[in-house]
C-alpha positions in Angstrom: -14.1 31.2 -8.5 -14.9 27.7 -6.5 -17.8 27.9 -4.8 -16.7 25.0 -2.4 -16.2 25.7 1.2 -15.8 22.2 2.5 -13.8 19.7 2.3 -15.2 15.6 2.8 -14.2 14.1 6.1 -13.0 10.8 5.5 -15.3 7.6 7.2 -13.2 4.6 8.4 -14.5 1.1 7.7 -12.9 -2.3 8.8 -14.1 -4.7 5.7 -13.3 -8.6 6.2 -11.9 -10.1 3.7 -11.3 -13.5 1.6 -8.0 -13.7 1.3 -5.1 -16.3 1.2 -1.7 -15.9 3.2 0.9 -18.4 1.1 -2.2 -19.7 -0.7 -4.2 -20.8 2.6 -7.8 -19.6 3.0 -7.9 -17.0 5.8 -10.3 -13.8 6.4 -8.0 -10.5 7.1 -9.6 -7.4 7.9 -9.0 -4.4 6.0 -9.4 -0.7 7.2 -10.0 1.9 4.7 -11.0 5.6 5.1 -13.4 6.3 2.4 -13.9 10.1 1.3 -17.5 10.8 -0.2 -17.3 13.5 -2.7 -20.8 13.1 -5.3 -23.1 10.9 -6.5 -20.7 10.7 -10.1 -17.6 10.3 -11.4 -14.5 7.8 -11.0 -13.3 6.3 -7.8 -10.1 6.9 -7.2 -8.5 3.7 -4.8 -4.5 5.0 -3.2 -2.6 2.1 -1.9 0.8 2.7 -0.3 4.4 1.3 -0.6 6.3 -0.8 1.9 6.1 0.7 5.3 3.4 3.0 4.2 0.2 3.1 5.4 -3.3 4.5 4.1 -3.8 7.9 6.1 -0.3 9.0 4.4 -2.4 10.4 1.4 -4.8 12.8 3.4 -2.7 15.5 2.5 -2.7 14.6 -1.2 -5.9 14.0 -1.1 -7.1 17.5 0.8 -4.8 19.2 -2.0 -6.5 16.9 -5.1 -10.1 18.0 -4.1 -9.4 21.8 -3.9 -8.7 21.7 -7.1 -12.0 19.8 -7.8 -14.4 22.2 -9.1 -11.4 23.5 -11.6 -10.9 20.0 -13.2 -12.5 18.5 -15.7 -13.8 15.6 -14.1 -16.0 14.4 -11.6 -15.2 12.2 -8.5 -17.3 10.2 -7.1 -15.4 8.6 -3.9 -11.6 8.4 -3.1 -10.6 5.4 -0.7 -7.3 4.5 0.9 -6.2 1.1 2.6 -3.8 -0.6 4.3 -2.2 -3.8 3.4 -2.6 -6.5 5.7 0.3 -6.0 7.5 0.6 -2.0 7.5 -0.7 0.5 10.1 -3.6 0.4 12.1 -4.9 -3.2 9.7 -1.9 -5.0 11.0 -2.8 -4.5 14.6 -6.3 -6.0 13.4 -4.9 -8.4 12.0 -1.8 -9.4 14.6 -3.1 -12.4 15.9 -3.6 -14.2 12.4 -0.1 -13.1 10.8 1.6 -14.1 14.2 0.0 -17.4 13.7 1.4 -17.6 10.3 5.0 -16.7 10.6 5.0 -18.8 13.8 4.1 -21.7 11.5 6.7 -20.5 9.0 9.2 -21.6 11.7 7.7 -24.9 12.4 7.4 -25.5 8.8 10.4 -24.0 7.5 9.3 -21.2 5.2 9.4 -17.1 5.8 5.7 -16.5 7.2 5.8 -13.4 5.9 3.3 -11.4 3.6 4.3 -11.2 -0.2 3.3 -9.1 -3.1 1.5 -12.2 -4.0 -0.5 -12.1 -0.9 -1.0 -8.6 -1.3 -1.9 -8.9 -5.1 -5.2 -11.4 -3.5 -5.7 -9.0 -0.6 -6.2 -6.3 -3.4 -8.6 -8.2 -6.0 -11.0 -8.9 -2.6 -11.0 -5.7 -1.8 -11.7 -4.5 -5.6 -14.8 -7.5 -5.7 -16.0 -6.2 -2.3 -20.2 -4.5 -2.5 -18.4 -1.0 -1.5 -16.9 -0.7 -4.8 -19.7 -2.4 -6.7 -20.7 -0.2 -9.9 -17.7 2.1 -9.4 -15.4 2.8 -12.3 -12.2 2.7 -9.9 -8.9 4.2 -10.8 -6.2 2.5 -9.0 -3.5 4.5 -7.7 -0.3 2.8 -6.5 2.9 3.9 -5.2 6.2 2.2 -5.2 5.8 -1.2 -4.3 2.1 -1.1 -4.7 2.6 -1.2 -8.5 3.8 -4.7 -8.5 0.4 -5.6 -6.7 -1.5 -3.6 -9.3 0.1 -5.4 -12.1 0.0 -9.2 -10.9 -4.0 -8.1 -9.9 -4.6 -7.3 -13.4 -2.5 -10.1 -15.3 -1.5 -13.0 -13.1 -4.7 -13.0 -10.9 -7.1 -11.4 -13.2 -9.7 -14.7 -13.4 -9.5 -15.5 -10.4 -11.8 -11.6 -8.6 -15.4 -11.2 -9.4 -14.4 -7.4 -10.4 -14.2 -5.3 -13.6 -11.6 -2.3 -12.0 -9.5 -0.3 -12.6 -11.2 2.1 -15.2 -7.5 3.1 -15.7 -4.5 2.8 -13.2 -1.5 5.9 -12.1 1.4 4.5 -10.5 3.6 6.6 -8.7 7.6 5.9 -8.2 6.7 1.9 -9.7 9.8 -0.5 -8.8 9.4 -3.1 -11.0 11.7 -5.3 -12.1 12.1 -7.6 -15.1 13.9 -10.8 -15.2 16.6 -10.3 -17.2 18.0 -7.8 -14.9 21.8 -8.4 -13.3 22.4 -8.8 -9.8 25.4 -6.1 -10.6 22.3 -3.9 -11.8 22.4 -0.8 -9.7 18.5 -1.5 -8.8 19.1 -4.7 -7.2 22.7 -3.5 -5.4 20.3 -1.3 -3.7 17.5 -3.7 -2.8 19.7 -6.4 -1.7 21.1 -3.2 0.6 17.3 -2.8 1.3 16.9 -6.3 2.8 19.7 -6.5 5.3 19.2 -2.8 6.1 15.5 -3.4 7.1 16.9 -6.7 9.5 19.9 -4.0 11.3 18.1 -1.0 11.3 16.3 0.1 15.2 12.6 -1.0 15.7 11.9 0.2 19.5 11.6 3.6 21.1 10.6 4.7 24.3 7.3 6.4 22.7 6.1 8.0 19.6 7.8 11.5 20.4 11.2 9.3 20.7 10.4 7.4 17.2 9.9 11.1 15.6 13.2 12.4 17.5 14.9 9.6 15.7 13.1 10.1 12.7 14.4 13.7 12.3 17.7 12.7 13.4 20.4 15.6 12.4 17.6 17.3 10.5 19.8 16.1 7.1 18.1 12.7 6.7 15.0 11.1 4.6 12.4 11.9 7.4 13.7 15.4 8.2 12.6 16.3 4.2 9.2 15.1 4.3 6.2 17.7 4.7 5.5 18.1 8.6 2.0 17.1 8.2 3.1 13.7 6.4 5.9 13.0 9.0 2.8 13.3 11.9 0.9 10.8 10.1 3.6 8.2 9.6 4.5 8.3 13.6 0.5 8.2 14.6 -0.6 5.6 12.2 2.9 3.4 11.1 3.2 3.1 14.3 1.8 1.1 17.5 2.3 0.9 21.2 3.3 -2.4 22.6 3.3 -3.7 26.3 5.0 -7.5 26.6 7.5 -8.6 29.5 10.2 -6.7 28.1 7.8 -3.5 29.0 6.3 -1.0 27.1 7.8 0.5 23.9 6.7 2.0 20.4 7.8 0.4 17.3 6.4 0.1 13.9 3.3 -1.8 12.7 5.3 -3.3 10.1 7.7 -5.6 11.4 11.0 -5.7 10.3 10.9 -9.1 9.6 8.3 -8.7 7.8 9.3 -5.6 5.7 13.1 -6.8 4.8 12.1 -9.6 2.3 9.4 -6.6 0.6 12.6 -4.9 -0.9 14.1 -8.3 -2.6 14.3 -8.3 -6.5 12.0 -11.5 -6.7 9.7 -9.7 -5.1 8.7 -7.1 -7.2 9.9 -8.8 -10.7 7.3 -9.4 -13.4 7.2 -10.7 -17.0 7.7 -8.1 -20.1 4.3 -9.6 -21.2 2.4 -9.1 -17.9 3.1 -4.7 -18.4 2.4 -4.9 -21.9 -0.7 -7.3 -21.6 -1.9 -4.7 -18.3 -1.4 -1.5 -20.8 -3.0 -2.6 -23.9 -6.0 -3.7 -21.9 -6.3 -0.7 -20.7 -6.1 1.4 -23.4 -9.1 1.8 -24.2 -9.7 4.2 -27.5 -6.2 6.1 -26.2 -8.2 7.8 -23.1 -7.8 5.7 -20.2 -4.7 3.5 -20.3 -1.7 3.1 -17.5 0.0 6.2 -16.1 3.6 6.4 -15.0 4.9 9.0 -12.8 8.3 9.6 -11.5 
């Protein structure tokens, strides 16, 4: 029987980061909540999909180290972070992605955040002195796992860092060139990116947002653990105050999540999964784990 009676309360950090934003030079910051679990072990690093945001795993992770003193494996640290533009990071970082989209429409490109961006983001936070000496086990989810895989091929020389030990992803849409447009998977991410432009992105307040959310009780929301569906409204969420008065709406613009769900976005070569596999494969016991 597990001896345990507590569980790690997570720590937040903000950690600056040297990043890029379209291949320009710019310092984001990052906040992460780091769980401290032993002095040994692997490091397990969860990064979310589009319009997630990093305290959406606290019930995963509660759940993953209950089990702890029945596996067969030791954990040193779990962390979880935001991307630059999702939950309580994007408010950090408002000013500086304002900025750039702003200069998008003077310049005449979509100032948004790509996977490339986020693929950078990801490599400085994998170099940074927190994870220093850590064998780190990524763990991405959905459109994470395109950032994963261009950190570990297309931008691998180009980080100071040695991670992941091995890497899980969870729900992975990735797409390969040679995939139709009449291809079921991009039908429904071109649906995606004009139903991220149409769909509603104000409420009165939070409670409203979750009203919404809920709906009928029959839609998305309405199936997703309670605990879950409390996190999403606190943290993908922000209250704003402008001329047009106060409303709630999410931390993730819409703008900025629509071109997230294009094809382009999350295609990669053949050669880029197979060269991220075998190079992590080492003797069969570590390797890349797909989960569905």
């Amino acid at each position: 029987m597990s001896t345990r009676t507590w569980l790690p309360s997570s720590e937040r950090h903000v950690l600056p980061l040297s990043t890029t934003l379209g291949g320009v030079p710019v310092t984001l910051q990052c906040s992460a909540l780091r769980y401290p679990v032993s002095h040994r072990g692997i490091t397990l690093l969860f990064t979310h999909g589009v319009t997630g945001h990093k305290e959406e795993y606290h019930p995963v992770i509660t759940r993953l180290l209950k089990l702890h003193d029945t596996a067969k494996y030791d954990i040193r640290e779990i962390w979880s972070i935001d991307f630059q533009n999702h939950g309580e990071t994007a408010t950090l970082n408002r000013p500086v992605l304002e900025e750039y989209k702003e200069r998008g429409v003077r310049e005449g490109f979509n100032g948004a955040c790509t996977t490339l961006d986020y693929t950078i983001y990801l490599n400085a936070f994998l170099s940074s002195p927190a994870l220093r000496g850590h064998s780190v086990v990524g763990m991405g989810h959905s459109g994470s796992c395109t950032v994963w895989v261009h950190a570990l091929t297309k931008f691998a020389g180009t980080s100071s860092h040695t991670h992941p030990y091995a890497l899980i992803l969870l729900e992975p849409t990735l797409m390969f060139p040679s995939l139709s447009p009449t291809d079921p998977r991009s039908i429904h991410g071109a649906a995606n990116v004009r139903g991220a432009l149409a769909k509603r992105d104000k409420w009165s307040s939070r409670a409203d947002a979750r009203r919404w959310l809920m709906g009928n009780g029959k839609g998305l929301w309405a199936k997703w653990d309670k605990n879950a569906l409390d996190l999403f409204v606190e943290y993908a969420f922000e209250d704003v105050s402008s001329s047009e008065g106060s409303y709630t709406t999410p931390t993730l613009r819409k703008d900025e999540e629509s071109p997230l769900y294009a094809c382009l976005a999350h295609t990669i070569e053949p050669s880029q999964l197979a060269s991220m596999c075998a190079g992590l494969n080492v003797d069969g016991r570590r390797g890349v784990h797909i989960l569905w």
